[in-house]
C-alpha positions as CSV (number, residue, x, y, z in Angstrom):
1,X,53.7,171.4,246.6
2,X,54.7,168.8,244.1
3,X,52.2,166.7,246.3
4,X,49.5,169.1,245.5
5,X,50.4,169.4,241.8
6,X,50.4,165.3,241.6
7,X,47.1,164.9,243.4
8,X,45.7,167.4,241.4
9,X,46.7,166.4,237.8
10,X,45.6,162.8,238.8
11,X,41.9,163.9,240.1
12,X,41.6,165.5,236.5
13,X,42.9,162.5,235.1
14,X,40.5,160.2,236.7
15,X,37.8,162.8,235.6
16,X,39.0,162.6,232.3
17,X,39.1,159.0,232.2
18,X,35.6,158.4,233.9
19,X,33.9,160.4,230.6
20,X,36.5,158.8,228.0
21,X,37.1,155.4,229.1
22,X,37.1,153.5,225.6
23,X,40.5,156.1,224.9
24,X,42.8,154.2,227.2
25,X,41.1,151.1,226.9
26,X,41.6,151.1,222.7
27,X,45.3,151.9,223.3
28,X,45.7,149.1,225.9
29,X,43.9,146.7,223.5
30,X,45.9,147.6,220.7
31,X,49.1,147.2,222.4
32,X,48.2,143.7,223.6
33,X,46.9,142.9,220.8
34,X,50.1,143.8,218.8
35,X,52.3,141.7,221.6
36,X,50.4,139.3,221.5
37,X,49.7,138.6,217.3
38,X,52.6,140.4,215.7
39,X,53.3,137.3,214.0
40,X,50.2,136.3,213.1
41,X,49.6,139.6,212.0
42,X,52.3,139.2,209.5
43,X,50.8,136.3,208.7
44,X,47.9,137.3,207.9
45,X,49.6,140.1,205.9
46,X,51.8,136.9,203.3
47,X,47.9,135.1,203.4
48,X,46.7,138.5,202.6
49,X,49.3,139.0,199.7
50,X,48.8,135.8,198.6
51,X,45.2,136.1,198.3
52,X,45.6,138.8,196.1
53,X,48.3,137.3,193.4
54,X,45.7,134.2,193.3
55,X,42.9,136.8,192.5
56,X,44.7,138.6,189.9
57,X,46.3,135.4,188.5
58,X,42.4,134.2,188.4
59,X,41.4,137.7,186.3
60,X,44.5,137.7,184.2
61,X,42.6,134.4,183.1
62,X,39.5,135.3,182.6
63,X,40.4,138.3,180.7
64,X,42.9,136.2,178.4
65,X,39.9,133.4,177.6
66,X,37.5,136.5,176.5
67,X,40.3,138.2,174.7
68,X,40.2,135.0,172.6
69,X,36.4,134.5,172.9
70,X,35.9,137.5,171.0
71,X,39.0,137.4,168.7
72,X,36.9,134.0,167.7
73,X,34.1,135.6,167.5
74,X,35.5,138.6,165.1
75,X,37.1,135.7,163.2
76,X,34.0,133.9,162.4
77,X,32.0,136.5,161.4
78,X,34.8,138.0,159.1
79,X,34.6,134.6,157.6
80,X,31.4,134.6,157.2
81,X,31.3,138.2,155.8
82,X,33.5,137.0,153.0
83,X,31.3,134.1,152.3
84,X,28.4,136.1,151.7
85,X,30.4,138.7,149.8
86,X,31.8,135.9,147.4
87,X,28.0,134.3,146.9
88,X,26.5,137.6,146.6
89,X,29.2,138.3,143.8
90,X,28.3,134.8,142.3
91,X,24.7,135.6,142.3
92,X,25.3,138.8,140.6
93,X,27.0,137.4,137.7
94,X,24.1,134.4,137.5
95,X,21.5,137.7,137.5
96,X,23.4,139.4,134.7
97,X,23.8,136.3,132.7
98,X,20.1,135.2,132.9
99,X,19.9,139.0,132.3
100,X,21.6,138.6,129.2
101,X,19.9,135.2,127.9
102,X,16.4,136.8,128.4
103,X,17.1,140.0,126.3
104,X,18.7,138.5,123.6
105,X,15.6,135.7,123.5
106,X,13.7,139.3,123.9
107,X,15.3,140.5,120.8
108,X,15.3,136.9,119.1
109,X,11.4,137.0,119.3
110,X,11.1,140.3,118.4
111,X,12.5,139.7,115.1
112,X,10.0,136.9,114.2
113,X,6.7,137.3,112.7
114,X,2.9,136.1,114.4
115,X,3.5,132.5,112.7
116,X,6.6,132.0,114.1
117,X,5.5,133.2,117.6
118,X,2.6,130.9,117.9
119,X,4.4,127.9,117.0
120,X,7.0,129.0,119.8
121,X,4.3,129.3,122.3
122,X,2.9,125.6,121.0
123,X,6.1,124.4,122.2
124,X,6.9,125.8,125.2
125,X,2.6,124.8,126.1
126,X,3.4,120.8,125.2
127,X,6.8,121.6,127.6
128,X,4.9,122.2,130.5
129,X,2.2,119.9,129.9
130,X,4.3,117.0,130.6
């Protein structure tokens, strides 16, 4: 009986095995595979670690060096923002004196007669002449 029951169970097994051979064959390669490289396995697991330190180590880097890229960057152009600030303030005040000089030779020529004028323009003609 147990006979029968055996013979049985191992015709279905070899039917079984016939249709899915690449079952047994991946567990037998994966246990010789694990007796045979554990260790290497972990070592390649430490290289594997490693591997990944050096990478982040590498892209702690790179993002520290743009960090200060761009704080130099943001540096200079504040600098330079000032600069322009401070000559465009300087220029202002030149404007509003010439400003100032031009409307009180406005008003000083106003106040003069024809004569007066012409000799003014005489001089400013023999000026530019030279």
């Amino acid at each position: 009986m147990y006979i029968l029951a055996i013979k049985t169970f191992l015709k279905k097994a070899w039917v079984w095995t016939k249709n899915y051979w690449y079952v047994p064959l991946g567990a037998l390669w994966t246990v010789v595979t694990w007796f045979f490289f554990r260790q290497k396995a972990a070592m390649l697991v430490d290289n594997f670690r490693e591997t990944q330190k050096s990478h982040r180590k590498e892209i702690d880097l790179i993002n520290k060096s743009k960090d200060e890229e761009v704080k130099s960057i943001t540096d200079k152009v504040s600098e330079h923002l000032e600069r322009d600030k401070s000559a465009e303030e300087k220029h202002k005040k030149e404007v509003e004196k010439t400003e100032k000089k031009v409307a009180a030779r406005a008003e000083e020529l106003r106040t003069k007669d024809n004569e007066e004028l012409a000799d003014e323009l005489k001089k400013v003609i023999k000026k530019r002449k030279r």
